[in-house]
Backbone bond lengths (Angstrom), bond angles and torsions (degrees), N, CA, C in turn:
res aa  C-N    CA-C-N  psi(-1)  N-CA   C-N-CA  omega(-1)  CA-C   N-CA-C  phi
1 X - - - 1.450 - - 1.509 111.39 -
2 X 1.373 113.56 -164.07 1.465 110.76 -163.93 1.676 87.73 -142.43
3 X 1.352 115.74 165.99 1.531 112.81 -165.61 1.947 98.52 -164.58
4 X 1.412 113.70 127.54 1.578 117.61 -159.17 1.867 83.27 -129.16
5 X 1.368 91.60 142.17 1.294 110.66 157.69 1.512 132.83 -100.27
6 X 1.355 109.64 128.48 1.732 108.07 -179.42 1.575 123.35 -145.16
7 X 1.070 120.06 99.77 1.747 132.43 -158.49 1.736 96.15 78.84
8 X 1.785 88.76 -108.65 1.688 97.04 -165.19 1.740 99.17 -130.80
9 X 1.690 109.06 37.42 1.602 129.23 156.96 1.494 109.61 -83.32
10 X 0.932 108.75 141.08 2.061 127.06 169.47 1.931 88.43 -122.59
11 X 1.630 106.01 93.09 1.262 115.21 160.77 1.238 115.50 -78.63
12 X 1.866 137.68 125.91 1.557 147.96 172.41 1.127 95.80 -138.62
13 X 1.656 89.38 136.78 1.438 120.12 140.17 1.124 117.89 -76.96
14 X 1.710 129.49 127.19 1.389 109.63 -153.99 1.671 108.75 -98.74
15 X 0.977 153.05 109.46 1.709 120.69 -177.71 1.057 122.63 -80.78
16 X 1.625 132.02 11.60 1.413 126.22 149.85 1.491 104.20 -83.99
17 X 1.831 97.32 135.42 1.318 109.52 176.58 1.706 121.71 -73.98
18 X 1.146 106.99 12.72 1.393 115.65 -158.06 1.722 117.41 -155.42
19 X 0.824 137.30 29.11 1.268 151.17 151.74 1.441 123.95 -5.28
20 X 1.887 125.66 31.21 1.452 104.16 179.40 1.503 135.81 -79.71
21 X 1.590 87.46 146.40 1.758 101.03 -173.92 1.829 110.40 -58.71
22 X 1.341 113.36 88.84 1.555 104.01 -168.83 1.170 99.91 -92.30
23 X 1.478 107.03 165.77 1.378 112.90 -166.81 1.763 104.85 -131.77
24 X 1.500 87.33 50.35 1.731 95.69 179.07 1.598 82.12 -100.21
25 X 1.801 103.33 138.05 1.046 105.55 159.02 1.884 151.56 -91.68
26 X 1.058 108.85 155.41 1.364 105.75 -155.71 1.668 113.38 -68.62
27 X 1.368 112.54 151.13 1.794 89.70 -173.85 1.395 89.21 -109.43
28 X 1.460 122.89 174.22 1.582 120.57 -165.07 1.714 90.75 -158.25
29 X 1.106 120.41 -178.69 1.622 134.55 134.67 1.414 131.05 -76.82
30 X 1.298 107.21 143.22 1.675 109.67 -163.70 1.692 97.06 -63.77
31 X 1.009 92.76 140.14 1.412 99.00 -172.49 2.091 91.42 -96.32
32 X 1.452 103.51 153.49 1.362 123.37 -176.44 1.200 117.34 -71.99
33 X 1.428 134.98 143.89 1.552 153.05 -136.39 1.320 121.07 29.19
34 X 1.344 108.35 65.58 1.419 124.14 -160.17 1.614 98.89 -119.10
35 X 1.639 125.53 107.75 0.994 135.98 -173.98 1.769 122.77 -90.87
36 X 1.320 118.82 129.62 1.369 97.45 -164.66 2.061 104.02 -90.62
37 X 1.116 106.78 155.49 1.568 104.43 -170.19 2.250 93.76 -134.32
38 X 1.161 117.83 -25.54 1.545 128.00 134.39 1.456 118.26 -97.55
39 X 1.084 119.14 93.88 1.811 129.68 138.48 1.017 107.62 1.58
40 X 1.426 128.48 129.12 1.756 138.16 132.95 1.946 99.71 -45.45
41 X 1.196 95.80 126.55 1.758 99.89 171.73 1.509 93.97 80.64
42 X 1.206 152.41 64.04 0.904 141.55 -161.22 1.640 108.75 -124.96
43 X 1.248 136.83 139.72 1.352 125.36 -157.45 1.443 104.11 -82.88
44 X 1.695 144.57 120.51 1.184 124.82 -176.14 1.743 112.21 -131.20
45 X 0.958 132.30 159.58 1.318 127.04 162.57 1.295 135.94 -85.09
46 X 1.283 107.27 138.83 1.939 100.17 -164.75 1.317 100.22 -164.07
47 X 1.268 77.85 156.22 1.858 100.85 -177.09 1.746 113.59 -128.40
48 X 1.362 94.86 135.88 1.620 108.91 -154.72 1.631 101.91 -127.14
49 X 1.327 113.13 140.52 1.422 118.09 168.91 2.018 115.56 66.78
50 X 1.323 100.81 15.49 1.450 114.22 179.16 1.712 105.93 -165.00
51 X 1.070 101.44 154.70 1.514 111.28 -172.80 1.734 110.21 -107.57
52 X 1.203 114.80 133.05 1.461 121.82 175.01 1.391 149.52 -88.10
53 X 1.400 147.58 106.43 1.179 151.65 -125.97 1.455 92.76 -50.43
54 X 1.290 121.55 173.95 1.034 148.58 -148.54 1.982 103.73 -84.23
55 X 1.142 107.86 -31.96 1.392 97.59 -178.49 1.789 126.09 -107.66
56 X 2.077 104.59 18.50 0.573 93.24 -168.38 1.918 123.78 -72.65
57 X 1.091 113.20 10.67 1.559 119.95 149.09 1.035 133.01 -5.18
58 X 1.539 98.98 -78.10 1.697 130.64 -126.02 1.496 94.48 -102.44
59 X 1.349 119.85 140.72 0.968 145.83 148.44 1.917 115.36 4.16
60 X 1.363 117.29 -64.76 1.100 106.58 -158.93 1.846 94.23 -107.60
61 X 1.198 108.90 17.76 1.698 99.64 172.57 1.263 103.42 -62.26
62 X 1.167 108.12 155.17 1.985 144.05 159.05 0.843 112.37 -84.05
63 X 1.404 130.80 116.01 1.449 132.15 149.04 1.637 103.12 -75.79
64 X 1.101 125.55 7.94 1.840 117.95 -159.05 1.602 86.45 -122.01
65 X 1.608 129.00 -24.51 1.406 123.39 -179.04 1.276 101.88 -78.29
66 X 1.614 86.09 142.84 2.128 107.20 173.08 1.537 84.52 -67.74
67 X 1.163 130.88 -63.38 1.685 108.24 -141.42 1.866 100.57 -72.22
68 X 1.455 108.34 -5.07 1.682 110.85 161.04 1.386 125.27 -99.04
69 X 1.550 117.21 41.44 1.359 113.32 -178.07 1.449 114.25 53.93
70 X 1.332 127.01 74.31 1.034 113.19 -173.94 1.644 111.43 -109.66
71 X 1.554 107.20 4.51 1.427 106.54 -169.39 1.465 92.86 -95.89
72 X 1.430 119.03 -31.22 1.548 113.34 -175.96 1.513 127.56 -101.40
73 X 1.677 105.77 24.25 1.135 110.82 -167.51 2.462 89.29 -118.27
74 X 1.469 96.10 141.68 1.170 107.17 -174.29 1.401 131.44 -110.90
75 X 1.216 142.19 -137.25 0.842 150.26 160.37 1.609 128.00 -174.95
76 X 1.476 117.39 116.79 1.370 104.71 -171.90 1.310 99.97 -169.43
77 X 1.729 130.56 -169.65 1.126 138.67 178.49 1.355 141.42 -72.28
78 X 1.496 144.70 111.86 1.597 124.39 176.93 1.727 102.84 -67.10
79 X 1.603 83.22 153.40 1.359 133.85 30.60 1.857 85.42 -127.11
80 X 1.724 98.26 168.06 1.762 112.39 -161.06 1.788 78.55 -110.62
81 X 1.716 96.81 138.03 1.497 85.29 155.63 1.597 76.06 177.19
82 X 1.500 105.94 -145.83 1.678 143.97 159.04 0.870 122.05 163.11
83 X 1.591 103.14 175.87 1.608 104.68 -128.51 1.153 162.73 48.32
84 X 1.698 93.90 25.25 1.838 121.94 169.56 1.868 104.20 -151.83
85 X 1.389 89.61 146.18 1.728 106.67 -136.82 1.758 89.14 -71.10
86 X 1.480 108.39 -25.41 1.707 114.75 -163.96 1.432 112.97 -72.91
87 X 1.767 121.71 -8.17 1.017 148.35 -167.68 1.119 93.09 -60.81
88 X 1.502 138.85 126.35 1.585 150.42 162.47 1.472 110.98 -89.93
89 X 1.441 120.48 -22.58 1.790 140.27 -168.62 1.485 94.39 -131.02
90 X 1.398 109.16 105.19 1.465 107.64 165.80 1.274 109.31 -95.08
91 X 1.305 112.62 123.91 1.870 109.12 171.40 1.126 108.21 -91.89
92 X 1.177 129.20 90.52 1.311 136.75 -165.82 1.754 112.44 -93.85
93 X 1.332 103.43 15.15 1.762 102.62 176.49 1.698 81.56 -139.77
94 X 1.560 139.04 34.92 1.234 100.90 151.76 1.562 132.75 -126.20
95 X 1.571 92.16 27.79 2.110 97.87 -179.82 1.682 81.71 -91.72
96 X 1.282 95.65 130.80 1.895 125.58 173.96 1.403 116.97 69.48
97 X 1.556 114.32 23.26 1.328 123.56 160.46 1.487 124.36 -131.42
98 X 1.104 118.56 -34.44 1.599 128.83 174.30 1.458 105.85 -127.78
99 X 1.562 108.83 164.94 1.483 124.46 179.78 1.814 111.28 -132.39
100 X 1.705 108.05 -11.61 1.704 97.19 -172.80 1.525 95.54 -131.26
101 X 0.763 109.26 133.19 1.680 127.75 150.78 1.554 106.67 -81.67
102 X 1.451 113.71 152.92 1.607 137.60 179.73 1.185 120.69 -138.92
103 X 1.498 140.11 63.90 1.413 141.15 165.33 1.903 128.97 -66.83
104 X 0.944 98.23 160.85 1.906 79.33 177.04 1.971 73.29 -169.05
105 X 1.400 102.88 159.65 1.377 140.14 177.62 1.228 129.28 -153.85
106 X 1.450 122.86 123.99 1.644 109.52 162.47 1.094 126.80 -108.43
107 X 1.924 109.06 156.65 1.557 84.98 -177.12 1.573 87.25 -148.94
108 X 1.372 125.49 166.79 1.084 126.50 -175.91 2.282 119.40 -103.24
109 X 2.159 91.52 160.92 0.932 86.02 -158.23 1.587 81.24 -144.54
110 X 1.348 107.09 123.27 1.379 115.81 -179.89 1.480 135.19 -105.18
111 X 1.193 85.64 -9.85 1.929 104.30 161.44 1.191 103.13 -128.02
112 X 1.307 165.03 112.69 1.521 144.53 170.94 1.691 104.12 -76.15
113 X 1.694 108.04 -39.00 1.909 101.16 -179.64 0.998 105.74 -78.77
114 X 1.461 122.12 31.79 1.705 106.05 168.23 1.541 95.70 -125.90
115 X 1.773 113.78 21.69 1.695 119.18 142.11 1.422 132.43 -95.03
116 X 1.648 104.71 116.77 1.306 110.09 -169.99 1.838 103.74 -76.12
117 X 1.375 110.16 -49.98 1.237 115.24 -167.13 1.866 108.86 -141.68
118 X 1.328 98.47 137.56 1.393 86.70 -179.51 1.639 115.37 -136.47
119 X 1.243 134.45 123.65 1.276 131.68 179.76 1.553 127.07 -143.71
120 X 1.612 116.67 155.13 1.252 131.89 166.03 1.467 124.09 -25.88
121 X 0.882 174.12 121.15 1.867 159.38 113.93 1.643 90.22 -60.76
122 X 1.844 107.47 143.68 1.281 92.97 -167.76 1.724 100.02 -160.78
123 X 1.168 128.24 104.56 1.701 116.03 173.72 1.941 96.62 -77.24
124 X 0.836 113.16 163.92 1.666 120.02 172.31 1.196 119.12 -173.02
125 X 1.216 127.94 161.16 1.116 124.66 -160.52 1.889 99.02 175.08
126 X 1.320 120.60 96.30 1.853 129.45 16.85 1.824 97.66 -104.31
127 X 1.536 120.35 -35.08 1.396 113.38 -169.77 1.836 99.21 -154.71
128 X 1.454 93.11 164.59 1.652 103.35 174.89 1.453 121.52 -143.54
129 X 1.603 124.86 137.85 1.662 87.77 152.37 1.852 116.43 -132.37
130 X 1.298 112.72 155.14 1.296 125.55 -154.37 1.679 118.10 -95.10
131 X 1.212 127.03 101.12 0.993 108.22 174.46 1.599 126.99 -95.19
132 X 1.523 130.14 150.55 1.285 121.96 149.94 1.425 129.63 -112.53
133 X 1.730 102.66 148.18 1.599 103.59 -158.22 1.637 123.87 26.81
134 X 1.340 108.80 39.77 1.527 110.20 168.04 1.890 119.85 96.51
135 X 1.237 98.75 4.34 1.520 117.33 157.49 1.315 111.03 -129.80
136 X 1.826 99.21 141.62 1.064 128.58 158.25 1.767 123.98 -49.20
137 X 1.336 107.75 118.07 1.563 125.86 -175.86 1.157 120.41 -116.99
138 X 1.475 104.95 -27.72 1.800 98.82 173.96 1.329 105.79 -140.49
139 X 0.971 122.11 166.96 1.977 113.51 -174.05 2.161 68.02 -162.28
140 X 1.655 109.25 106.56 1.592 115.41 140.34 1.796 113.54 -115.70
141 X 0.960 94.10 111.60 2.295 114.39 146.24 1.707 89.38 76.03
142 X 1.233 109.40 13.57 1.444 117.34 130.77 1.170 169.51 -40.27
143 X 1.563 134.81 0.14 1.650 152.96 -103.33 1.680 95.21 -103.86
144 X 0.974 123.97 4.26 1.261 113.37 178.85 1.806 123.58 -145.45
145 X 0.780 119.92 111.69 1.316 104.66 173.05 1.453 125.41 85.69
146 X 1.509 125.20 -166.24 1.443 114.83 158.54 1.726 106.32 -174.11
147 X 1.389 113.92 139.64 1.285 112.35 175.45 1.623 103.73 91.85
148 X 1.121 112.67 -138.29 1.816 111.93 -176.48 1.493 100.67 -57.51
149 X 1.151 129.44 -40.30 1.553 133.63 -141.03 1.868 101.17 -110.84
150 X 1.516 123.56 -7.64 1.164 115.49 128.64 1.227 137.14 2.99
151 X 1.658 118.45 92.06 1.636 119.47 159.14 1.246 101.36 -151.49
152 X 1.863 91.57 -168.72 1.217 128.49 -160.49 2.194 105.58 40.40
153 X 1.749 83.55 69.71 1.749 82.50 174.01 1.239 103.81 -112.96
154 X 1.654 110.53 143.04 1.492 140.87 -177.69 1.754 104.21 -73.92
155 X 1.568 112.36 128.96 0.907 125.67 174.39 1.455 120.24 -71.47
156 X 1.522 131.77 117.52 1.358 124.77 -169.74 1.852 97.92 -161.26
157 X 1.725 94.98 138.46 1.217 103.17 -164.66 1.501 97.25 -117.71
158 X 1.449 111.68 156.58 1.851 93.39 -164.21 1.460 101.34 -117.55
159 X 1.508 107.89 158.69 1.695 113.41 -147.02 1.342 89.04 -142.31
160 X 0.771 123.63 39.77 1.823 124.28 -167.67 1.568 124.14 124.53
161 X 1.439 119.24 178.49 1.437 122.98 155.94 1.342 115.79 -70.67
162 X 1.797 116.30 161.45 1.445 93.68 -151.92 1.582 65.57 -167.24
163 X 1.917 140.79 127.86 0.944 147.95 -171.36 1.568 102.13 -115.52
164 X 1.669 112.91 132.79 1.800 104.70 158.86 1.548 85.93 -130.31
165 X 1.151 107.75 149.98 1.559 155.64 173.47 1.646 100.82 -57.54
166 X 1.355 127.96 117.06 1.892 110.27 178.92 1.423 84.56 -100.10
167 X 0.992 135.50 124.88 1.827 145.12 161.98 1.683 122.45 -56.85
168 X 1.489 93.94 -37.87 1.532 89.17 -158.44 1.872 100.15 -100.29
169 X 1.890 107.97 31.67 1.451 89.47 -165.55 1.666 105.36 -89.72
170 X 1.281 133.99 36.05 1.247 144.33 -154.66 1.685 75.25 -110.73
171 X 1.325 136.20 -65.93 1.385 124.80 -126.66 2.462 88.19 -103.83
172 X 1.517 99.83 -6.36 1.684 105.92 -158.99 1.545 99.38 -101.46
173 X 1.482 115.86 -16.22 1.732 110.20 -152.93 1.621 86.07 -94.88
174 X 1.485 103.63 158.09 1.417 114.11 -177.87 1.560 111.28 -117.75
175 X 1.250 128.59 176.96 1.566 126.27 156.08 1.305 107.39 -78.97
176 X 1.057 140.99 155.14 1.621 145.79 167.29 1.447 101.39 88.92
177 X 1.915 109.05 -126.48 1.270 116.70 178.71 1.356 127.98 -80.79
178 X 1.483 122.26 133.24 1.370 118.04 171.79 1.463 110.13 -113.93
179 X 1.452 112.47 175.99 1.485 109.71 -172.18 1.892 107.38 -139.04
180 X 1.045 105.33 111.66 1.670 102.24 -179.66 1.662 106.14 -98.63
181 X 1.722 123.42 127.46 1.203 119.90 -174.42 1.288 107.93 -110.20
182 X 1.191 132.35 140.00 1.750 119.91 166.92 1.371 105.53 -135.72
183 X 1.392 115.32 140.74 1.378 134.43 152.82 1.271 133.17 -115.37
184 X 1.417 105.71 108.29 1.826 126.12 -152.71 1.589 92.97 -82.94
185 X 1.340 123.99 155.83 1.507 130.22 -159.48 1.638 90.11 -143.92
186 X 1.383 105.37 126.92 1.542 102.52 139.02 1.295 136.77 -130.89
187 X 1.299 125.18 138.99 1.416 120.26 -147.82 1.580 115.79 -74.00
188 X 1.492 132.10 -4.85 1.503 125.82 159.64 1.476 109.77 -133.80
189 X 1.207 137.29 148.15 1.202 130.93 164.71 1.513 143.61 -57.95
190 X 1.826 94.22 -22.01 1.831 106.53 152.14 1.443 117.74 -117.21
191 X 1.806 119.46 54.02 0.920 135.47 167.30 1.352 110.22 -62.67
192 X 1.226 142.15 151.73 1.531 151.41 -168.51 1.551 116.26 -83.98
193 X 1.363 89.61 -7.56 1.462 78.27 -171.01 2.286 103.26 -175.96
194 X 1.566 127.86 159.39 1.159 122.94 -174.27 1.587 114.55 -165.58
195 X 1.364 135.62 129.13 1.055 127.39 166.98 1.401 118.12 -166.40
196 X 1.416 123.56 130.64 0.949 144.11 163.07 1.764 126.81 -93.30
197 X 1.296 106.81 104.88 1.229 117.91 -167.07 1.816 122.24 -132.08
198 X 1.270 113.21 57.72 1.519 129.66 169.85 1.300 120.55 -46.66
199 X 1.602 114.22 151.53 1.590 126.72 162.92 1.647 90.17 -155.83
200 X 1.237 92.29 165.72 1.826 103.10 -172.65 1.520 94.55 -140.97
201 X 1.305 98.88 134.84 1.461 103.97 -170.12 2.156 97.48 -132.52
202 X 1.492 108.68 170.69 1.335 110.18 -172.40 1.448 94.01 -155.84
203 X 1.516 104.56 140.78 1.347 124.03 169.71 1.589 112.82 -101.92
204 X 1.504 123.76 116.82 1.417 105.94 -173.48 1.852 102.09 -96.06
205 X 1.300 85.13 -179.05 1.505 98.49 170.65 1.207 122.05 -61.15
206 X 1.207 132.08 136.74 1.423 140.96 149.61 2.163 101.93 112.71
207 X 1.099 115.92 -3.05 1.806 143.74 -176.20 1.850 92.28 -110.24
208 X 1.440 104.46 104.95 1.372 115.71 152.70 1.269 102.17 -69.84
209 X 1.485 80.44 134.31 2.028 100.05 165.15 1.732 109.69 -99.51
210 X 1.285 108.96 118.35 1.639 117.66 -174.30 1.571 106.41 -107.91
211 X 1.454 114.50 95.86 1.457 104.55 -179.41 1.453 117.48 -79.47
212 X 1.210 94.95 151.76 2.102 88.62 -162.93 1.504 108.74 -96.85
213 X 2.176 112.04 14.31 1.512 87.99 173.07 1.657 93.03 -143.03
214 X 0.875 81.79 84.08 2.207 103.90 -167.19 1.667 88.67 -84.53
215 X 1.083 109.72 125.32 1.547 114.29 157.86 1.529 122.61 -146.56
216 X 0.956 119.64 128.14 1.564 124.03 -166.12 1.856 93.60 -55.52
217 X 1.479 76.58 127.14 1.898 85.92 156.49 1.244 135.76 -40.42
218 X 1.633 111.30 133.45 1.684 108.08 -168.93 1.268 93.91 -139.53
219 X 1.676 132.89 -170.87 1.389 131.99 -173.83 1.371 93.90 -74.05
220 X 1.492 134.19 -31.10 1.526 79.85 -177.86 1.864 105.00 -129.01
221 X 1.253 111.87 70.28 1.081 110.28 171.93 1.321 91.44 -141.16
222 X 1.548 146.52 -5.53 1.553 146.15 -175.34 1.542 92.69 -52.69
223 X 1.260 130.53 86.64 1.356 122.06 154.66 1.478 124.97 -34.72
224 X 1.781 104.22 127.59 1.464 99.82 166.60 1.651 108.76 77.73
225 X 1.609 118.73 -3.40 1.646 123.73 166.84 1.428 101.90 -130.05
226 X 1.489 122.03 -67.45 1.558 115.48 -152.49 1.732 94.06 -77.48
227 X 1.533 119.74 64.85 1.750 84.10 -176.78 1.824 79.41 -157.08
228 X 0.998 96.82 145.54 1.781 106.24 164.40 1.956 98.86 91.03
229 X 0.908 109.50 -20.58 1.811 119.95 -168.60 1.183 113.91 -42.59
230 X 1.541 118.82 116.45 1.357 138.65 156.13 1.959 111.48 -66.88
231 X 1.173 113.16 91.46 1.297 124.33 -177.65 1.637 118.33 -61.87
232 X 1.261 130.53 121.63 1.213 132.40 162.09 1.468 121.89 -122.37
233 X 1.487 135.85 -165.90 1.055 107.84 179.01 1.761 83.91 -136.69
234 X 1.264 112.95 50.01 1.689 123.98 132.89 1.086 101.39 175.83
235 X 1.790 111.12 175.82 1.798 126.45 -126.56 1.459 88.35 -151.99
236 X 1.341 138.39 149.01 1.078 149.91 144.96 1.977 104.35 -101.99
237 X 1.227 118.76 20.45 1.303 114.76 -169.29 1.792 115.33 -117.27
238 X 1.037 141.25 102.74 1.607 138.15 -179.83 1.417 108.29 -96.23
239 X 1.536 116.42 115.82 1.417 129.25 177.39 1.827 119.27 -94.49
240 X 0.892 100.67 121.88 1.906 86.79 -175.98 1.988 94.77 -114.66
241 X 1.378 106.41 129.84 1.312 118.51 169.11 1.631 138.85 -130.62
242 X 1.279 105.45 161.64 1.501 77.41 176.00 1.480 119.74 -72.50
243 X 1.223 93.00 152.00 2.055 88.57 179.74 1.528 106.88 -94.19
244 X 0.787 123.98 27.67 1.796 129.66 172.04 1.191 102.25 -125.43
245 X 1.351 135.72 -43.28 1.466 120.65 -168.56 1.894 116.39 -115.33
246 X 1.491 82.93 -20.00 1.930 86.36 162.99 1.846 82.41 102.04
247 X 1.473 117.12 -9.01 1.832 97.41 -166.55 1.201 115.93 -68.00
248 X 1.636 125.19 146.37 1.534 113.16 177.29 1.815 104.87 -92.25
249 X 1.222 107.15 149.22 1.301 125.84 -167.73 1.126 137.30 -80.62
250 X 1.916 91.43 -50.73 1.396 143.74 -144.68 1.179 89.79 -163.79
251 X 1.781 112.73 152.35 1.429 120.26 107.13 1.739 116.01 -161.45
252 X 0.886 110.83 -176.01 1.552 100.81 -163.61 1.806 102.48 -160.81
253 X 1.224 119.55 155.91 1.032 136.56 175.04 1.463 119.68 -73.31
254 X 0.955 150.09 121.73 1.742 141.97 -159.31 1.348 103.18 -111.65
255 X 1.665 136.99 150.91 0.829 157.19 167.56 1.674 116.84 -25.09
256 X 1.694 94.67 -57.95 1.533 98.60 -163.45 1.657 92.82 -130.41
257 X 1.339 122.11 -178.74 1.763 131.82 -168.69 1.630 84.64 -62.25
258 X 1.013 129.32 175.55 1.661 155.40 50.08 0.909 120.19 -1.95
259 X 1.769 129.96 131.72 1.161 123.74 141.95 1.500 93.35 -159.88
260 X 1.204 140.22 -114.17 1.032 119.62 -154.15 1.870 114.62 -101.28
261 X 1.191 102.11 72.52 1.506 109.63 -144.05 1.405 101.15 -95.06
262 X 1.190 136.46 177.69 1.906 149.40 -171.80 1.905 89.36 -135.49
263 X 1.647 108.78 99.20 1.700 103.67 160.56 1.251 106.57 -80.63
264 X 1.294 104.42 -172.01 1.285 122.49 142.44 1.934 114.93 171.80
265 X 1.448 103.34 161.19 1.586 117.54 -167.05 1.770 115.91 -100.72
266 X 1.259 105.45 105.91 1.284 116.13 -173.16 1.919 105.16 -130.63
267 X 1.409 116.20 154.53 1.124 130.74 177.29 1.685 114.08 26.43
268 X 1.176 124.14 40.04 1.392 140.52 -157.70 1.245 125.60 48.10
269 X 1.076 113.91 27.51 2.203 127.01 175.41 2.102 98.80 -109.68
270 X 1.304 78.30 168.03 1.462 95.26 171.29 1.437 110.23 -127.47
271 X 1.228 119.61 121.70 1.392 121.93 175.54 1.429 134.62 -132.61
272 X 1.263 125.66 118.07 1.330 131.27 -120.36 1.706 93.22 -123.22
273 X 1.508 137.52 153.98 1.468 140.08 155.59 1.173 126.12 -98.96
């Protein structure tokens, strides 16, 4: 395709016919003045080798109630796994018997608008997804489902800490107690190896966050565009973005194909060859 600049627009013709907005999240480096509010090694509760009623999420579940599993629910150190040395919780009965781990923690928050940014630090091994106070915040190598009914999970072995950004914790964080849930995935049941190993960290107000691996957007780092693409070689689709940050703005369906076309932005129209 062909791609025109105008103010602070990144005009494309796209040549994938199919462009979805996915909402897998992006992994980054911890960005700097990043305060932890969950501990590395942090004591958490979890339930292993059985699956947990439906609300174990939310805010006011029991780990201490019978009708909340309370005989099989524990308490102990991240990160839960085996067969990785950083493991504080060895599950040592679950290669060829179980596939999910279930942790949840609370921790408190006494201003919530005095959080600028708030995110995961995370070893894993193969996928997870994260809830707060009883919604879903992160869904990684996950694509299907959740809990027993879990599939199509992406194989991934963990090589370090590895940070995603939760977006929506402006409208989820409370005053007092909050509750972070995770359910660690591994993608076969005589997989070699598993671990789930969380910390939760927060950026407050008035502390720039300086991430230390900033790189201008390229085809395939445009978060949320260059990723998932069904390739053709023409588009009925026009994307307008920022050209500094890669964000899409806009986009809209066009009259006639795309394909190898010359735009450009005049008198507030777009007009394409």
């Amino acid at each position: 395709g062909t791609i025109a600049v105008w103010e602070d627009l990144l005009l494309a013709t796209a040549s994938p016919i199919n462009i979805p907005l996915t909402d897998k999240p992006v992994r980054t480096k911890l960005p700097e003045n990043m305060q932890s509010i969950i501990d590395k090694g942090a004591d958490w509760q979890y339930l292993a080798g059985t699956h947990p009623n439906s609300t174990w999420t939310q805010p006011d579940f029991s780990a201490r109630s019978p009708k909340d599993n309370a005989e099989t629910w524990r308490t102990s150190a991240a990160g839960f796994g085996y067969n990785y040395k950083d493991n504080k919780t060895v599950l040592k009965d679950m290669e060829d018997h179980y596939t999910v781990v279930y942790i949840r923690k609370s921790f408190s928050i006494p201003e919530p608008e005095d959080i600028h940014e708030l995110g995961l630090v995370v070893k894993y091994d193969d996928a997870f997804i994260a809830y707060l106070n009883g919604k879903e915040v992160l869904r990684v190598d996950v694509f299907n489902g959740s809990g027993a009914k879990a599939s199509d999970i992406e194989k991934h072995e963990h090589k370090g800490w590895e940070y995603f950004k939760i977006d929506s914790h402006r409208s989820l964080l409370r005053e007092g107690k909050n509750v972070l849930a995770i359910e660690g995935h591994n993608r076969k049941v005589d997989s070699s190896g598993f671990t789930l190993n969380p910390y939760l960290v927060v950026l407050r107000n008035g502390k720039p966050g300086v991430n230390r691996n900033i790189k201008t957007p390229g085809l395939n780092n445009i978060s949320r565009i260059t990723v998932n693409a069904d390739y053709s070689s023409g588009s009925k689709m026009l994307v307008a973005m920022d050209r500094h940050s890669g964000e899409a703005l806009w986009k809209r369906n066009a009259e006639y194909s795309l394909r190898h076309n010359t735009i450009a932005v005049a008198a507030n129209k777009v007009f394409y060859i």
